[in-house]
N, C-alpha and C positions, 0 to 999 in steps of 0.2 A: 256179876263179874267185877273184879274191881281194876283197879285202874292200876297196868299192868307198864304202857308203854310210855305214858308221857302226865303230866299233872293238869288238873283243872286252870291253875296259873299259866300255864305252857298253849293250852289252848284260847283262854280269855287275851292272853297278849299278843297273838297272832289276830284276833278279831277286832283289836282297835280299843280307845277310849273309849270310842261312840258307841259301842255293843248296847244291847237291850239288856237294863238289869236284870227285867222278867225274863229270859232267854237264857241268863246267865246264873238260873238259878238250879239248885241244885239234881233235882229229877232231870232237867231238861240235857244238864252236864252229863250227866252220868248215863244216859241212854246216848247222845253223844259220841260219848268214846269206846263204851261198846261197840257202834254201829262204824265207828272210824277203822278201831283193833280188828275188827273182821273182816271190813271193806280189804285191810294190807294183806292180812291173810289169806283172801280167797284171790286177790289180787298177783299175788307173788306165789302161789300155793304153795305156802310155806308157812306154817301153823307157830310163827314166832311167839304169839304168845306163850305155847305150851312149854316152848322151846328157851322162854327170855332170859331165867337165871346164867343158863350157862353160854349167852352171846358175850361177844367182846364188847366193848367199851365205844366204839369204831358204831359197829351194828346197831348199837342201842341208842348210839343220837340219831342216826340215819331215824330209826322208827321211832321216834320223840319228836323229830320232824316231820315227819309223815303221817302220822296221825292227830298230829296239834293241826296241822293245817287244813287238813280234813274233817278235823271237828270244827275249825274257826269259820268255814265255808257255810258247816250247816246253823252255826251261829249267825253269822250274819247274813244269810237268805232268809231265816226262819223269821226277822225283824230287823228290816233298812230304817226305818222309820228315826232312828237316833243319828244317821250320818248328814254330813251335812251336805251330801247331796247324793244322788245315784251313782255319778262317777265315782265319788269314794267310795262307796261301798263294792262297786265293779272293778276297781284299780283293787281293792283287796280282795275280794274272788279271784280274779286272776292271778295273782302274786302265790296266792295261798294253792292252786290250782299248779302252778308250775312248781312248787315245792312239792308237791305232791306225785306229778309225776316222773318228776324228776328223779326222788327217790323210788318211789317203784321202778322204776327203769332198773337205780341201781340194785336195787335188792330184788330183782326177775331174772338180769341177764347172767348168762353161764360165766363170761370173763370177770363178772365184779361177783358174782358167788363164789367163784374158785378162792377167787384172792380174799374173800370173807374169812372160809373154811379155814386156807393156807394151804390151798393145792397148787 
């Protein structure tokens, strides 16, 4: 699957300086953002990926955002061990965690899908 919604860079910056370089290497990215792209997907049942070329501009950072923060999450649970303490790594969980569903929210509910479409 390739990397459809958001970049490797998009994710690594969401996850901090402190990130684990081993974590941040490249198999572990890429299954990542797989596992992010489909989480939004099944999420919002709405199969953007398949759908991505022809979203607007609007759409496509909403799911740039929603998936970088979703893979930074699993970046940084998969190895704390670089932050410099629990609480930073939990202050980014959480941050990355309301960005998340934050846009899920808006790309599920019927009033922010209308206005997506242009209904």
């Amino acid at each position: 699957m390739a990397w459809t919604m958001c970049s490797s860079g998009a994710m690594e910056f969401k996850a901090g300086v402190n990130a684990s370089l081993t974590v941040l290497s490249g198999a572990h990215m890429q299954s990542f953002n797989e596992q992010a792209e489909s989480f939004i997907n099944t999420a919002t049942r709405i199969n953007y990926t398949d759908a991505y070329d022809s979203l607007n501009d609007d759409v496509k950072k909403i799911l740039e955002d929603a998936v970088s923060a979703k893979g930074a999450m699993m970046i940084i649970n998969a190895d704390m061990s670089g932050y410099t303490s629990r609480a930073e790594a939990q202050t980014m969980l959480d941050v990355n965690y309301t960005v998340l569903t934050d846009a899920i929210k808006l790309l599920s509910d019927k009033k922010y899908t209308d206005f997506i479409d242009g209904e």
